[in-house]
Structures are given as C-alpha cells and as structure tokens.
MIZAZA-384280 format. One record per residue (C-alpha): z, y, x. Coordinates in steps of 0.5 Angstrom, whole numbers, padded with zeros to 4 digits, always signed. Example, Ala and Ser with C-alpha at 12.3 -4.5 7.8 and 13.67 -1.06 7.14 Angstrom:
REM residues 2
+0016-0009+0025 +0014-0002+0027 
***
This chain:
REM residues 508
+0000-0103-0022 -0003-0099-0017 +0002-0098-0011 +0001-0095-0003 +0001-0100+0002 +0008-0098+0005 +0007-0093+0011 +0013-0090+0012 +0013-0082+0013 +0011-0082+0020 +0009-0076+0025 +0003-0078+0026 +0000-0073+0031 -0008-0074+0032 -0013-0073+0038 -0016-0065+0037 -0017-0059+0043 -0013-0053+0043 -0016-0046+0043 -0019-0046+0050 -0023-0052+0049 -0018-0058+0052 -0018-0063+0050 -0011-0066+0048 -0013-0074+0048 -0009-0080+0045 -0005-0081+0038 +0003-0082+0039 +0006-0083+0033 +0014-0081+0033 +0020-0082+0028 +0021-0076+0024 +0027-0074+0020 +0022-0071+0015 +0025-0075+0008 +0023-0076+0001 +0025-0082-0003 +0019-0086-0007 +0019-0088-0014 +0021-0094-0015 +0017-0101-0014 +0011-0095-0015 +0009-0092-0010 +0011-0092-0002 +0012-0086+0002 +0005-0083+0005 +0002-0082+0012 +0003-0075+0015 -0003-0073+0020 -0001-0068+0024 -0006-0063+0028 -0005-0061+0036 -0007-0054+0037 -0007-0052+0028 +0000-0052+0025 -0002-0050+0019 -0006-0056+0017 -0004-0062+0016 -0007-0069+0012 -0004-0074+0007 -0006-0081+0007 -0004-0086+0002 -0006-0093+0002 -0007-0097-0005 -0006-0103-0007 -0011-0102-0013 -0016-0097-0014 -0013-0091-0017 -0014-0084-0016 -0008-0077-0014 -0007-0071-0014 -0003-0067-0008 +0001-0060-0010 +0005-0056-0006 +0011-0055-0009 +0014-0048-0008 +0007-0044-0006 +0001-0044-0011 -0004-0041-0005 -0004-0047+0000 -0010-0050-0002 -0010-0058-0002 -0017-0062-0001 -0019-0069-0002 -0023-0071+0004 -0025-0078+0001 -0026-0081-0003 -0030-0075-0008 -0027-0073-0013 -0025-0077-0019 -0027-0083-0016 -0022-0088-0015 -0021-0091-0008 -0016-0097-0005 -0014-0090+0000 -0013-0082-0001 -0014-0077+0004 -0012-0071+0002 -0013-0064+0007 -0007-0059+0007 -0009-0052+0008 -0005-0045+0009 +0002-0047+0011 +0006-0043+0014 +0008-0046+0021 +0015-0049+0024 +0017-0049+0016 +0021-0054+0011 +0014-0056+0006 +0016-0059-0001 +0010-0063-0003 +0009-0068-0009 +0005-0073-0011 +0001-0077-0018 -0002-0083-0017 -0006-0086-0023 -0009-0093-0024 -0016-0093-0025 -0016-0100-0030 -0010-0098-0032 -0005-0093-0036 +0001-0093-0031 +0002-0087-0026 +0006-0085-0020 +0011-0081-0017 +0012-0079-0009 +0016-0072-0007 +0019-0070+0000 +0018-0065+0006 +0014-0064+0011 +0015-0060+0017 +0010-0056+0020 +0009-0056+0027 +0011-0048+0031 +0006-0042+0030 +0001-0041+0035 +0002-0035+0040 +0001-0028+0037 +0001-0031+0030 +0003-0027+0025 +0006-0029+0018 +0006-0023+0013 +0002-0017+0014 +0005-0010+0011 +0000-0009+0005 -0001-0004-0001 -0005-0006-0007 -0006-0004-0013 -0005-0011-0015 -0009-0018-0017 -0012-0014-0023 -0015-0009-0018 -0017-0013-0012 -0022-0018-0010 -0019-0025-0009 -0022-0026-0004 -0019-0028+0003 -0021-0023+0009 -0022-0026+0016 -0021-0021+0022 -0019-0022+0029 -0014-0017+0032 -0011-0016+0040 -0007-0011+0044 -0011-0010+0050 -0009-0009+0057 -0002-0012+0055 +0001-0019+0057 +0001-0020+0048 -0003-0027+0045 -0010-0025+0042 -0013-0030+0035 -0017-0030+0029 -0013-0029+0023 -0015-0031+0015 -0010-0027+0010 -0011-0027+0003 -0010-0022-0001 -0002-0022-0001 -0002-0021+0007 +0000-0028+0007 -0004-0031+0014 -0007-0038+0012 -0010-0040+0017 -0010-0037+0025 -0012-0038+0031 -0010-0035+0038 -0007-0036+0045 -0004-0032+0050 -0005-0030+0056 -0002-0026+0063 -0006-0020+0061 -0010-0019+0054 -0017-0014+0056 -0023-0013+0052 -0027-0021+0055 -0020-0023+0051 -0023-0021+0045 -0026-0024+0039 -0031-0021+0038 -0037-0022+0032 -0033-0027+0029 -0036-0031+0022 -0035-0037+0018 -0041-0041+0018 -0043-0045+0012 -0040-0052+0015 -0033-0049+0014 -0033-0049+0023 -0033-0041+0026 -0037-0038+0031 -0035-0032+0036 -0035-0029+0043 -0030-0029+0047 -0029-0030+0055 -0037-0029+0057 -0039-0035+0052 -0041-0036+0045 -0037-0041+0041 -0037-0045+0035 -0030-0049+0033 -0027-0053+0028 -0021-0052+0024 -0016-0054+0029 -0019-0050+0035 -0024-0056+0037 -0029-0053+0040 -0036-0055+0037 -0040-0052+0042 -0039-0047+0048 -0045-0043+0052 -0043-0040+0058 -0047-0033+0060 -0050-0034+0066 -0053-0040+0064 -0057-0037+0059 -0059-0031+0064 -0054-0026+0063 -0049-0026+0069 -0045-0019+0066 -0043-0023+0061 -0045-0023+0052 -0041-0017+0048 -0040-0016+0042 -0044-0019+0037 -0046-0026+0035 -0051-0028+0029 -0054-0035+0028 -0061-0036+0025 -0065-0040+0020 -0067-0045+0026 -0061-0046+0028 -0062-0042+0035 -0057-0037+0036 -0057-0029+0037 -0052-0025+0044 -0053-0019+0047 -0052-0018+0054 -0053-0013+0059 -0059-0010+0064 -0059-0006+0070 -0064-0001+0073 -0063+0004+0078 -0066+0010+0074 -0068+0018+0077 -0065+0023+0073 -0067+0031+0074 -0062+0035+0078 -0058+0028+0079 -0061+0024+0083 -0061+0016+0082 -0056+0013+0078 -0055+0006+0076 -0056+0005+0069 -0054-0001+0064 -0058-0002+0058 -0057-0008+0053 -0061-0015+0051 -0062-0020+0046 -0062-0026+0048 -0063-0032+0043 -0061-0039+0045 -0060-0046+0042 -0054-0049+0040 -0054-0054+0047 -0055-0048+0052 -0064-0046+0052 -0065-0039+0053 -0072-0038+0049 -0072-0031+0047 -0071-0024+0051 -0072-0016+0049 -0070-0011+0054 -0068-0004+0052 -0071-0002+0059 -0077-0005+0056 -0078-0001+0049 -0074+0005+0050 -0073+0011+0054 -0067+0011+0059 -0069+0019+0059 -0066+0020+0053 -0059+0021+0054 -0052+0021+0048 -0045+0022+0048 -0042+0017+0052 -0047+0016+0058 -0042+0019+0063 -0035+0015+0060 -0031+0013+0065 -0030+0005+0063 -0037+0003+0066 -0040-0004+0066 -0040-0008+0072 -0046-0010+0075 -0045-0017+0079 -0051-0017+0083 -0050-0010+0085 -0043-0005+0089 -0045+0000+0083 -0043+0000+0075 -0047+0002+0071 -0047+0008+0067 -0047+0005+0059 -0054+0008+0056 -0054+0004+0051 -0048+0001+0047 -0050-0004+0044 -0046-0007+0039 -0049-0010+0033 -0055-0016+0031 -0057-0017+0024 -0063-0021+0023 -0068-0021+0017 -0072-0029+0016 -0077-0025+0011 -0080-0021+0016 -0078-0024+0022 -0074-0018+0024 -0068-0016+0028 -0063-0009+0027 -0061-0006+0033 -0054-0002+0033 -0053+0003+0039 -0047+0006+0040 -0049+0011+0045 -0056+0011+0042 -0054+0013+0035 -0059+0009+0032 -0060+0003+0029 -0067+0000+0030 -0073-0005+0027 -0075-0010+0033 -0081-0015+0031 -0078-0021+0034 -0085-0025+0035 -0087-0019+0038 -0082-0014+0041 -0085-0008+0038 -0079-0003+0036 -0083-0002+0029 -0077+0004+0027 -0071+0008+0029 -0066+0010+0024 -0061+0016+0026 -0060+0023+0029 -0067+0024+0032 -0070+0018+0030 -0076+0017+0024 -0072+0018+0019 -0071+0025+0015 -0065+0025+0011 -0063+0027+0005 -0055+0027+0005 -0051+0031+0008 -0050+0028+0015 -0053+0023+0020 -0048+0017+0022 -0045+0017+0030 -0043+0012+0035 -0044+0007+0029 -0042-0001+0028 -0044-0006+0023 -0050-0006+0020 -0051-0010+0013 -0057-0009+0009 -0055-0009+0002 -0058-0014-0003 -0061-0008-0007 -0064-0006+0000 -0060-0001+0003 -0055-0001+0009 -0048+0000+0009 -0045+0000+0016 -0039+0003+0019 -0040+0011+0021 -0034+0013+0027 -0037+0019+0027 -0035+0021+0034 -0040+0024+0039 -0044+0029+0034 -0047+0034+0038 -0045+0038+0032 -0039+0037+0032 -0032+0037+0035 -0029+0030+0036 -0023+0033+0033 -0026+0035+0027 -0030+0027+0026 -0027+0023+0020 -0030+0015+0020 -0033+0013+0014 -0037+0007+0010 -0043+0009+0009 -0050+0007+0005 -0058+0009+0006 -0063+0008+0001 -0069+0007+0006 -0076+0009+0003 -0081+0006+0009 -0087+0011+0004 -0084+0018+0005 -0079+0015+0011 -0073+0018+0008 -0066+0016+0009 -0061+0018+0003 -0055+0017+0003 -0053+0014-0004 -0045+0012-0002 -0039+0014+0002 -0033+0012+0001 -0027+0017+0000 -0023+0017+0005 -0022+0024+0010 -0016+0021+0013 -0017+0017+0019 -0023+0017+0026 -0024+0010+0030 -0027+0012+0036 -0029+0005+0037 -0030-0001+0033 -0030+0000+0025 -0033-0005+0020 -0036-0005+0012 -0038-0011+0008 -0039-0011+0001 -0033-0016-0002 -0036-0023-0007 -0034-0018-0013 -0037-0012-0011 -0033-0008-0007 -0033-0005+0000 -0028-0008+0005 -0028-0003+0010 -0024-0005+0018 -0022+0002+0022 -0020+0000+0028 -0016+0004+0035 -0012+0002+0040 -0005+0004+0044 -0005+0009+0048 +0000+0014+0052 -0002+0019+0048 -0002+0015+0041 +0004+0009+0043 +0004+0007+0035 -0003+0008+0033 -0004+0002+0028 -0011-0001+0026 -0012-0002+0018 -0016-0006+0013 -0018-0003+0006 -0021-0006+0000 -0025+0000-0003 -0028+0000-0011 -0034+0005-0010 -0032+0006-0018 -0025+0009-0017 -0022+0015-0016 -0019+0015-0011 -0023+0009-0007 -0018+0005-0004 -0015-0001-0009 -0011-0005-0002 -0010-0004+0005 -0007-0009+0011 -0003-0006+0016 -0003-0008+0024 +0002-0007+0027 +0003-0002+0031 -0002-0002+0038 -0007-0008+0035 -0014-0008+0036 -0019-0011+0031 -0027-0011+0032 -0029-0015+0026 -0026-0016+0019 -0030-0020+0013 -0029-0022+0006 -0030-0029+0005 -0030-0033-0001 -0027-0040+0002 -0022-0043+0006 -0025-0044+0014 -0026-0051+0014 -0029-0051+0008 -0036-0052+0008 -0041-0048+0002 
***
C-alpha cells in the first residue's frame, strides 16, 4: 500500500524576494485553519508551500511510503495549470512535488488528490482547501473582454505590463488568458507612479523567469519576483538611465538602450543641448562590451516631430536637459547576419546596424532609402518584428506626419515586405481598425496561430479623464478583424503586451 508519511496541511511559508528584489529570509511554518479529511489509512494529508512575494502560486508535497505516482487537479477551475517539479512524469517516487499555478489570491481553493502504487493496483484519495495568500498591490482579478469565443481565438495567454502614471497607484506585470482571467502578476506600489516605474520591454525568457527594465536597471525574476539578476545603469555607462526596450542575445549578453548628450549649433537658434540614444550591450553579471552612439552614425541636423516637446530628457552631468533627437524605443537582433534594428520615434526610422561594425547599412521610413509602395509611411512607430516569411510588422502611432494633421492620425498594425534588389517597401497588411490613435507606445505580434495581438495604448489626462488602453486579437482573414480585446481600466498605460504560449515559470 502506498501511503503519505503524515505531514499535516501546514502553511509552510518558503524563503523567496518580493518584486523589489528584498530578500525575505527564513521558513516559519503556522498552524492553518485550511481542512480537508484524508482517505482512510491511505493517504495523509499534504504539505502546502507558500511562496512570499507570489499568492498566486503555491506547491503540494507528498510524502510516500512506497513508490507511487499522483495527479494534482483544481477542483472548480479548469485554467489553473498544475506541475509535477519531481519526480518526471510517469516515474514513481517515495515524494511528489506538485507546483499550482494561476490561482487567484485571498481565495478558498478545492484541489484534489490520487495517488497510485507503482507495484501495486491500490490507489488513493486526498481533497481539502487551500487559502491563498492576499493579492499583490494593483492586482487586477478580471479584465473586461469582448471575444468572439474559443473558437474564434488564440489560446494562447497575453503577457503585458500596465501603470497609471504620475499617481500614488501600483504598477505590475500581468498574464491573462484568454478569458481576461489574470494567471499570474506581479507588481508594487509605490508614493508616486512615473514612467522610471514603468516596465518596460517585458518578455518570458526561454527558462520560464521574465526579463524588463524598470528603475534605471535591467531585470531578470523568477516566478515569485525573485530577482535572478539586477544591472544597475550607471554601472554600464549609462548614468541617464535605460528606457525602453531590453532583448537578450544568443551568447547570452544583453541589449539596453541608454542615452547620449551633446551640445549641438543649429542655424538661426544657436547652441542647443541635445540627447541622442545608445545600444549598450552587457553581460548578465554587469560588463559593458559593446556601445553605438546615434551622434556617431546620424545626422543631429535632421530634425522630425518631437524634438522641441516639453518632456525633455535629463542630463546628470549637466543643469540643462536635452532636446529628445532621436527616441529610441525598439532593438531587434538578427543572429544570421549579426544585425540590430533600431526604431526611433522621432527619427520616423527603423535602421539596419552591423553589430561588428557599427555601420548603419540601412533606414526604413519617411525620407530614408526605401521607396514605398503602399499607401503611406508609418510615423512615431513602435516595435518592430521581422516576421518569419521576412517582412516586418510593427506598430504605426501614425502621429507627427508632416502631411497630416495629429487630429486626423488613426494608429495601426502594419506589415512591409522588404526587397533589399530594388529597395522597395510594400506594404502587404494593415489591420482594419480607423477608430483609435495612441500618441505614445503601442504594440503588434503575431500570435502562435497566426493572428496579430495588437496593444494600443494612452494615459489619463485633464483633457481625456477616462481614456482607457486596449489589447486586441486580430485575425488578418476576418472581416472585420478584430476576434478579442481586453480593456484596461480607465487611465492605465501599458507599453508592451505579448502572446506567449506558456505559463511564466515554465520553461521551453
């Protein structure tokens, strides 16, 4: 017969790190009004491990007296995702570790246990409940959706950050599925939210642990807000700070960009100080080993929409900001050919850099050395993906067109086919959608199933009090497009937003 060693159904609360990277030391275990009656002679009661910093994941231990295996089921909830860390599957083991996934906080959970003898044809039984710990600040439980239903949408979950700037309000990281359900969050609060809080380029590396910037460093955490690894800017050179986008390489080096500053003459206005960009790449353990500088390889002459905005950057070293020349606000790398795409909002480009040689070897936009062949360039773009039959989707905000009116711009996903022979850009997709312009941010990338998750994106303002950013599914074969969208509440930005096929914590 194989039974579990009698443990008790303990709150057992594991060492872990909250979001900001405090480590919370030690392992108190508390009695716990948590209840369930185990079958008889057969099968103890279990081991709950609770996780500081994550209520939304917990672990199961069993102890066995003999070799058996088991399965872990959520009793009412058919989306929360359970794992079995050890031993692998199928295999049986004296101890069962099961990892509970995707549970809502502060809540009553039924789950239930089977156990099975490995040498035997005996089973048995184990069901009782489980709290969860409280939520995170700014967790949200439910998003507001509309959906064409499962049949219509991708599967898979969406993984996007979300902050109501210049407020007292929590920021996080959010994976929801396609029920607006979030599975898994992370976030803090803090006494004023501003776009350093933010976090920005946000992904799900290929070991389950997720990688962003936030607070002038670059992060990677685990599943519970551990922190894996924490570069500091001014420790690589970049004193202003990193923004924007973060992209790990094949060799396991990472991508940031940072800023520059120079003093530049400008015709009729004099000397102004001006902040360009950098690409700074890095190793997980902090060493700076690659740099390009805008002010090396473009023209601070060549000026675009956005240059005299009143939100400058500041200059540490120096009692002036700087006028925003370029914007940068996108890296994509490509192993193949060893190159870096640049996107710069107030350059309206997207350019080709060789990495070994810091040579720009193209520009893609308005005035750059493409013709177009579609009816119109993108503008104050964001996020550009080579697409796997070699075109390039991004998201087009479609302000700051010097032949149009702002009033008049409508945002949009958009897809160039590039021909490198006659350099030409055709435009070979857009979505649908006339209805909404984000001024700032905005994402497009295609889902596991081929349609396009786009993120438009705004913030609150006195003028605008309930602007609210949404996240659609869109299925380029429809009419019309759009099969799901996702609404943030009123007054929430959000940067990023990406489909990912797996749970955070899980690895490829």
């Amino acid at each position: 017969m194989a039974v579990c060693a009698c443990v008790g159904l303990s709150a057992c609360r594991a060492a872990g790190n909250d979001p900001s990277g405090t480590t919370n030391s030690g392992t108190d275990t508390e009695s716990s009004s948590e209840s369930g009656e185990p079958a008889a002679f057969a099968l103890a009661e279990p081991t709950i491990i609770h996780h500081p910093g994550q209520p939304m994941i917990i672990d199961v231990v069993c102890e066995l007296t003999a070799p058996g295996t088991g399965e872990l089921t959520h009793l009412t909830d058919d989306d929360v995702r359970v794992f079995l860390l050890g031993p692998g599957e199928g295999e049986p083991a004296t101890s069962l570790h099961f990892r509970v996934r995707g549970l809502r906080p502060g809540t009553v959970h039924g789950l239930a246990l089977t156990v099975s003898e490995a040498n035997g044809d005996r089973t048995a039984q184990w069901q009782g409940e489980v709290t969860t710990d409280p939520a995170l600040p700014g967790y949200v439980a439910k998003f507001e959706i509309d959906s064409l239903g499962a049949a219509a949408v991708d599967p898979s979950w969406r993984l996007f950050d979300m902050t109501q700037l210049f407020t007292a309000s929590p920021s996080g990281v959010f994976l929801v599925d396609d029920e607006g359900t979030t599975r898994w969050y992370l976030g803090d609060a803090d006494d004023y939210t501003d776009i350093a809080d933010i976090f920005t380029g946000v992904k799900l590396r290929p070991d389950g642990t997720v990688s962003y910037l936030r607070r002038n460093s670059a992060y990677v955490v685990d599943e519970f807000g551990g922190v894996v690894m924490q570069v500091e800017a001014a420790s690589i050179g970049a004193p202003a700070g990193l923004h924007h986008d973060l992209i790990e390489l094949p060799s396991g080096n990472f991508m940031a960009l940072g800023y520059s500053f120079q003093d530049v003459d400008y015709q009729g206005e004099g000397t102004l100080h001006v902040a360009g960009d950098t690409i700074l790449e890095f190793t997980p353990a902090g060493e700076l080993v690659w740099s390009w500088d805008t002010f090396d390889h473009l023209d601070p002459q060549r000026r675009r929409d956005g240059f005299f905005i009143p939100m400058m950057i500041p200059d540490p070293n120096s009692p002036e900001d700087g006028h925003d020349w370029t914007h940068a606000n996108g890296l994509v790398y490509t192993a193949n050919d060893d190159t870096i795409l640049l996107s710069m909002r107030h350059q309206d480009w997207i350019i080709a850099i060789d990495h070994g040689t810091g040579e720009v070897l193209w520009r893609l936009g308005d005035e750059g050395d493409f013709s177009l062949d579609g009816d119109r360039w993108f503008f104050h773009q964001h996020s550009p993906q080579w697409q796997a039959d070699g075109s390039l989707m991004l998201y087009d905000n479609a302000v700051g067109n010097p032949a149009q009116p702002d009033d008049d711009a409508h945002s949009r996903a958009v897809r160039f086919a590039l021909n490198f022979n006659s350099m030409t850009a055709k435009q070979v997709w857009t979505d649908d959608d006339s209805l909404f312009s984000s001024p700032i941010a905005g994402d497009a990338d295609v889902t596991p199933s081929g349609h396009v998750l786009r993120l438009d994106s705004t913030w609150t303002s006195a003028e605008h009090p309930d602007t609210a950013s949404r996240l659609r599914e869109l299925d380029p074969a429809a009419s019309p497009q759009a099969v799901w969208t996702l609404f943030m509440p009123p007054g929430q930005f959000s940067y990023r937003a990406v489909p990912v096929s797996r749970f955070v914590g899980v690895a490829e």
